[in-house]
N, C-alpha and C positions, 0 to 999 in steps of 0.2 A: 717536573710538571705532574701533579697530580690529573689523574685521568676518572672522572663520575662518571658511574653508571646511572644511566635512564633508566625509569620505567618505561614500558610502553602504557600502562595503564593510567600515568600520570598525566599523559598526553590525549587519549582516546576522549572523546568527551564525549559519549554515551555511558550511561552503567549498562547491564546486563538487558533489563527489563526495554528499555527504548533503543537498544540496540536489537532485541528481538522484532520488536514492532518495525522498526525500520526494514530490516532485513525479510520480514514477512512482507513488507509491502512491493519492496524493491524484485526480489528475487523472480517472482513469475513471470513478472515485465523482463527481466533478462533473459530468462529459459524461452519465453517467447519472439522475442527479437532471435535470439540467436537459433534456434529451432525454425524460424520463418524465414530466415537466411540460406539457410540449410536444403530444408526441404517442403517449402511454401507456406501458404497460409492453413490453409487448410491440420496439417499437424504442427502450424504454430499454435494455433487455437487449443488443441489438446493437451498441448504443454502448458499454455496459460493455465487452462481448466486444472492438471491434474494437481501442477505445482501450489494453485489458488488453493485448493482444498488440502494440499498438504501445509501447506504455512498457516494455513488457518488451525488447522488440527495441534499442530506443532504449536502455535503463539497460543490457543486455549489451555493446552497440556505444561507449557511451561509456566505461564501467568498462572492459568487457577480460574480465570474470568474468563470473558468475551471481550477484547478491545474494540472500542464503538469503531474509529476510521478502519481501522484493519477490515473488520465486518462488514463495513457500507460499502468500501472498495470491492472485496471481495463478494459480492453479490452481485453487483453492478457487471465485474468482468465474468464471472460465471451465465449471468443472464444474456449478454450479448455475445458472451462465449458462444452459450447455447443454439441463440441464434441463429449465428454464423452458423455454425455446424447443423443446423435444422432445416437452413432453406439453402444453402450454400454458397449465399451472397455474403461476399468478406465487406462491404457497408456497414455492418452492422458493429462488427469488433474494429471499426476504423473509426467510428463516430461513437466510441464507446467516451474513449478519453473527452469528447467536445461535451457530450451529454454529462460526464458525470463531472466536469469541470464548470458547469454552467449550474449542475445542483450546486456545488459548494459555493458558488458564487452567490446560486440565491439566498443560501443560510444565512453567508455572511452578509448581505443587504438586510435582510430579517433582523439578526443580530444588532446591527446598525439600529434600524428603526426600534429594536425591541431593548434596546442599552442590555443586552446579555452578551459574553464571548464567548463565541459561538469556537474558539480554537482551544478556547480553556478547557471546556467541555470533554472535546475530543480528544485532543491531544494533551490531556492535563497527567500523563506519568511520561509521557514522548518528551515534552521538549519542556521550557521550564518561562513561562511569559511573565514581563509585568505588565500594569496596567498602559502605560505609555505606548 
């Protein structure tokens, strides 16, 4: 019995580049779950914040660019990041995800109405769409 070696990169279905974007997206929402776990909201919030600004630093420095979602994400949680840490009411980073999930909503209604793809746009090196 002959015995094949896998790759693992035959199987990954990210390249490099939308595997960055993804992992910049994901990453601060874990450092902040798991850091609010820990030790409340309050320095989960700054883990959101400091990790947001590193993954952004990091997905600009390895791209070369500014990636639009990574970007718009990363503003949105820095701003209610802010917030929170500003008046001290955790509202603010709890209604972050409802607020910025209602923007992408409305793009994509816009989009609708506008016959533009409005995911092609954003995520046109992340994920790979057809028209269907």
């Amino acid at each position: 019995m002959a015995i094949e070696t896998v790759s693992w990169r035959r199987h990954f279905p990210f390249n490099a580049e939308q595997t960055v974007n993804i992992v910049g997206e994901i990453g601060p929402l874990f450092a902040m779950f798991i850091v609010n776990g820990l030790h409340g909201i309050a320095a989960g919030t700054w883990a959101l914040i400091i990790c947001t600004v590193l993954s952004l630093g990091v997905t600009l420095w390895v791209l070369g660019r500014p990636p639009i979602m990574p970007f718009i994400a990363g503003a949105v949680s820095l701003t209610f990041g802010t917030l929170t840490l500003i008046t001290g009411d955790p509202m603010w980073i709890q209604i972050k995800v409802t607020l910025f999930n209602a923007l992408v909503a409305f793009l994509l209604w816009m989009g609708l109405r506008s016959g533009k793809n409005f995911f092609r746009f954003v995520f046109r090196k992340t994920f790979h769409y057809t028209e269907e």
